[in-house]
C-alpha positions in Angstrom: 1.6 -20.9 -35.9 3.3 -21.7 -39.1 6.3 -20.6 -39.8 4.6 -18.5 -43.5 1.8 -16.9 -41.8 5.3 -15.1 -39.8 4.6 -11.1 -39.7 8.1 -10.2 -41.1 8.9 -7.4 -39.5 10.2 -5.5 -34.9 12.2 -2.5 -33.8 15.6 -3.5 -32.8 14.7 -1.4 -29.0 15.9 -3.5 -26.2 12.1 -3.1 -25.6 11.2 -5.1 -28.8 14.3 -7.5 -27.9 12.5 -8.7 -24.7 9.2 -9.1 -25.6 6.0 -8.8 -23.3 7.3 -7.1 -20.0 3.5 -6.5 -18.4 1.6 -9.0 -16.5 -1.5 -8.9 -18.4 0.1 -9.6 -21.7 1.2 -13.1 -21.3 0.8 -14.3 -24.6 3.4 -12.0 -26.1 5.6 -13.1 -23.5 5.5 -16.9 -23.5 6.3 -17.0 -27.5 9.0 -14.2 -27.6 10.5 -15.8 -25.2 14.2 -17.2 -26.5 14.2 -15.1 -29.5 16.8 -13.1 -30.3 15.9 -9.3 -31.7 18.1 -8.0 -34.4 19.5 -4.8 -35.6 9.9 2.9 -45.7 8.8 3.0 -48.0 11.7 2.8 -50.2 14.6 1.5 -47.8 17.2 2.7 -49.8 15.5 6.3 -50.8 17.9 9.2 -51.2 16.0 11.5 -48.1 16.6 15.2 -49.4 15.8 18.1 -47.5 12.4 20.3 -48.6 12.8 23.1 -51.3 11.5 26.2 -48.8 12.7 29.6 -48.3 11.8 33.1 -50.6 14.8 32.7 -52.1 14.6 29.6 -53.2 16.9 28.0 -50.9 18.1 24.3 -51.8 18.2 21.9 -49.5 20.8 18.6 -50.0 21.5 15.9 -48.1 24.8 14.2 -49.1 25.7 10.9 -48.8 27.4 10.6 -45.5 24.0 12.3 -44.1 25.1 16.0 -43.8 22.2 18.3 -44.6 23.7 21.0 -46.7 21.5 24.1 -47.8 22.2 26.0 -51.2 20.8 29.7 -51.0 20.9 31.9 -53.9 24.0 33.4 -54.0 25.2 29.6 -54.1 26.7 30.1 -50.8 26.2 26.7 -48.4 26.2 26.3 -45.1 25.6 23.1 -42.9 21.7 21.8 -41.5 20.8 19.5 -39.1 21.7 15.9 -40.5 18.5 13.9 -41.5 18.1 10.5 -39.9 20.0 7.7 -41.7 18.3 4.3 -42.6 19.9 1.5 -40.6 20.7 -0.1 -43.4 23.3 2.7 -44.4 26.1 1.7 -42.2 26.4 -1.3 -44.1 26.6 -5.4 -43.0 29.3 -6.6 -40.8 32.6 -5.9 -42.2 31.5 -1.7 -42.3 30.3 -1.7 -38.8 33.9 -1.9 -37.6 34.3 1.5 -39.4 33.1 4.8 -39.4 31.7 5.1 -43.3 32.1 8.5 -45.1 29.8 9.4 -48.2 31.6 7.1 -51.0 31.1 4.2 -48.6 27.4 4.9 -47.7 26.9 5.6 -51.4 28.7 2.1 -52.2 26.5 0.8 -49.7 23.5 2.1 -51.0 23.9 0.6 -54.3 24.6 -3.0 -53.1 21.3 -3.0 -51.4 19.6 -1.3 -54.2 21.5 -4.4 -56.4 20.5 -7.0 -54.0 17.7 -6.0 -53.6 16.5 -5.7 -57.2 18.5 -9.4 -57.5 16.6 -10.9 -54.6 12.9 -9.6 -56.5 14.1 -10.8 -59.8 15.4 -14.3 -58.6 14.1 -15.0 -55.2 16.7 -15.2 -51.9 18.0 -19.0 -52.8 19.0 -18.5 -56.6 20.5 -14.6 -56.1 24.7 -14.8 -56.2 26.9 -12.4 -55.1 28.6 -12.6 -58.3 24.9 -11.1 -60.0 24.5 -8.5 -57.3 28.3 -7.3 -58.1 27.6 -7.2 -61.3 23.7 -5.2 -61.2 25.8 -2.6 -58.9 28.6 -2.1 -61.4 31.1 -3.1 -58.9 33.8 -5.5 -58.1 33.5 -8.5 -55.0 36.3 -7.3 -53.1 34.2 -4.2 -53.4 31.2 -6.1 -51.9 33.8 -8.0 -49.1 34.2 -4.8 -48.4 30.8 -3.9 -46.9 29.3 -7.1 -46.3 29.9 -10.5 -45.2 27.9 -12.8 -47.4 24.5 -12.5 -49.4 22.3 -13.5 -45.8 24.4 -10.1 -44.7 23.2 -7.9 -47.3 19.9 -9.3 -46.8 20.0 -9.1 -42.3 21.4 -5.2 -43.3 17.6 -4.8 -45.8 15.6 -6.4 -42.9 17.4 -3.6 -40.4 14.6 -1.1 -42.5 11.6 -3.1 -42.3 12.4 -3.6 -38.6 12.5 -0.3 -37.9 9.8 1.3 -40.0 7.0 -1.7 -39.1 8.3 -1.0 -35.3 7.6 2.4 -36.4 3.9 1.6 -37.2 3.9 -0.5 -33.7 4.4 2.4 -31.9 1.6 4.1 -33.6 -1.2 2.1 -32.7 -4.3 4.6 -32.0 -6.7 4.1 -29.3 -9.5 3.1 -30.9 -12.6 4.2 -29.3 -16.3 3.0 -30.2 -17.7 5.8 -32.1 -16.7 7.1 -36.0 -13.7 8.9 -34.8 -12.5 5.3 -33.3 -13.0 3.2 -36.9 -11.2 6.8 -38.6 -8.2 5.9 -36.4 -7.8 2.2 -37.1 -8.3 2.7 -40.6 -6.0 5.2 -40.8 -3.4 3.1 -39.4 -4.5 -0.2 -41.7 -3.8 1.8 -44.3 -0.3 2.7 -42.9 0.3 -0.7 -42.3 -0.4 -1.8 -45.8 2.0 1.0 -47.3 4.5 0.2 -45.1 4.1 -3.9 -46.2 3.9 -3.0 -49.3 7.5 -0.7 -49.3 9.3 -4.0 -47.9 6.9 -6.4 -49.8 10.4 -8.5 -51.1 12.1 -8.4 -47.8 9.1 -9.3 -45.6 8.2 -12.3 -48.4 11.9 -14.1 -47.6 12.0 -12.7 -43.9 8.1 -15.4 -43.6 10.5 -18.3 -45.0 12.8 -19.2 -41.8 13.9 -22.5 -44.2 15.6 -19.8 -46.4 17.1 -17.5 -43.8 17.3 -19.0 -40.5 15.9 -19.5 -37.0 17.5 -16.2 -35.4 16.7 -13.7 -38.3 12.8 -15.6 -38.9 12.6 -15.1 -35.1 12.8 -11.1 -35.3 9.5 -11.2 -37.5 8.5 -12.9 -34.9 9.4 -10.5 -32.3 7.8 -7.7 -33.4 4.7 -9.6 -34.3 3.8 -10.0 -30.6 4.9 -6.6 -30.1 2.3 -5.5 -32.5 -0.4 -7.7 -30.8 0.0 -6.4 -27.2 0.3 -2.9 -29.1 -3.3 -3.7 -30.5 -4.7 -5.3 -27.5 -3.6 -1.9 -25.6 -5.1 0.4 -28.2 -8.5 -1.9 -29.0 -9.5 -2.2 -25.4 -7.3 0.6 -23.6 -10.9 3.1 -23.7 -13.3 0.3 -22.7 -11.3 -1.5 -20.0 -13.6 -3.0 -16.9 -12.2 -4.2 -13.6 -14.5 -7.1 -13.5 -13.0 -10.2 -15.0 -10.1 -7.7 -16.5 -7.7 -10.5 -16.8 -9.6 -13.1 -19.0 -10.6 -10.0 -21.3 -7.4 -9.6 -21.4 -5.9 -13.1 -22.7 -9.0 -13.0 -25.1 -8.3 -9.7 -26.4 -4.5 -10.9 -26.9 -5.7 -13.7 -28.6 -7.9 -11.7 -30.6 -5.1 -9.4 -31.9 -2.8 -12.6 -32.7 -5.9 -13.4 -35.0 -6.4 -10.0 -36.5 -2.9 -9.3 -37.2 -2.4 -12.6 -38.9 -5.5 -11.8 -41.5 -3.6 -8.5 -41.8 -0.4 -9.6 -42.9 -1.8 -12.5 -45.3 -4.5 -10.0 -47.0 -0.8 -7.7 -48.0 1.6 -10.4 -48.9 -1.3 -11.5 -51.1 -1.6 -7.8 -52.2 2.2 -7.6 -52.8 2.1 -10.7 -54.8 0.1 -8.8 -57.4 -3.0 -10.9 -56.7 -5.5 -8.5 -58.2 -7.9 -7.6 -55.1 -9.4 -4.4 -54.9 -7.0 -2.7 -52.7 -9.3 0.6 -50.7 -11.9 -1.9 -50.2 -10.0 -4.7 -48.9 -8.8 -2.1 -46.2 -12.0 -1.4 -45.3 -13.1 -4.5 -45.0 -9.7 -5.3 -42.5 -10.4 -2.6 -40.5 -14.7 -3.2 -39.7 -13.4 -7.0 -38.9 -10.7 -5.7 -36.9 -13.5 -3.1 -35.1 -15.8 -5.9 -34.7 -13.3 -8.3 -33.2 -12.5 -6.5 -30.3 -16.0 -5.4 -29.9 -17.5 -8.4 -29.7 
């Protein structure tokens, strides 16, 4: 498999982290094997609470990931704190610290600098000194929060991990009837707007070359987490005793196949080559059907 045609994107789960853990899924297992794991559609999104109530109750989420709700006498009181991205708590240096809301907002606009930086100019040509510069800020600022550029960009990939290992999780069971080929497309289509939210990141994440061995072999991860995911789903309604074990190699082998199209039909997408974008995901998921049905 060549290293470009690499799904970027696994969660960081122990579960992810060790690959294939089933008998029957010993494809997944022999090529995870000596990978490391690692630690949306925007990754850096502020994620504000829902305007609800009769009263017109505010909802706010501040920085440090307290939920806070307004109500209309402007009295506020404390909600349930929405999930943070992982990417909030920073790179190395801010891990060995508990961040409060000016630090997860510093931290929010380095990424959104870096990442902007790493669209603009590609992985190789961004400088710290640029991204300092894009997020008004000063590099002890930056030393602060982050190692080194390949930090900033580990503490990005952290989201894509966890919202493709997101979509992993979600594979349907497809079953042969319209309500089956609903389901997959369904989740194409999720697939493709969760690509498409971490186009940039997923681009340098398919380039080990650029950012090394360890952090290309998490793409790698979760792409054989996502096969035997698919291999479950695609054959978990049909499965026969007879001869279960070479359907099952096949069917791996199948979904290595199918997920590869997959990820090359959206980086093209996120390259801005002009292909018509509904169609091309109906035309993914009848292959995908017909692949596994075969």
């Amino acid at each position: 498999m060549s290293r470009e045609s690499s799904l970027g994107p696994p969660s960081t789960s122990p579960a992810a982290a060790t690959g294939s853990q089933h008998g029957g899924h010993q494809l997944a297992a022999r090529h995870s094997s000596g990978q490391q794991g690692s630690a949306q559609r925007n990754p850096l999104a502020d994620q504000a609470g829902a305007k609800a109530g009769q009263a017109r109750a505010k909802d706010e989420v501040t920085a440090d990931g307290v939920s806070m709700t307004t109500g209309p006498q402007g009295t506020r009181r404390a909600s349930p704190a929405v999930p943070q991205r992982p990417s909030l708590g920073g790179g190395l240096p801010a891990r060995r610290r508990e961040l409060g809301a000016h630090g997860r907002q510093t931290v929010r606009r380095l990424l959104e600098a870096g990442l902007a930086e790493f669209e603009e100019t590609g992985f190789q040509a961004a400088r710290v000194e640029d991204i300092v510069r894009r997020a008004k800020t000063s590099h002890g600022t930056f030393y602060l929060y982050f190692a080194n550029k390949d930090d900033l960009f580990r503490t990005l990939l952290q989201d894509a991990l966890h919202d493709m290992g997101n979509i992993t999780d979600e594979f349907p069971v497809v079953t042969s009837n319209e309500a089956g080929r609903a389901a997959l497309r369904r989740w194409v289509q999720s697939f493709s707007d969760t690509y498409a939210a971490h186009a940039t990141v997923i681009r340098i994440l398919s380039q080990a070359e650029i950012v090394g061995e360890n952090v290309f072999g998490d793409g790698l991860q979760l792409l054989f987490r996502l096969s035997e995911a698919m291999t479950q789903g695609m054959t978990a309604a049909e499965r026969s005793p007879a001869g279960e074990g070479v359907q099952a190699q096949h069917a791996e082998l199948t979904a290595v196949a199918c997920l590869m199209m997959l990820e090359r039909i959206n980086y093209l997408l996120s390259a801005e080559v002009r292909l018509p974008r509904d169609e091309m995901i109906d035309r993914l998921t009848a292959i995908i059907y017909a692949a596994f049905r075969s």
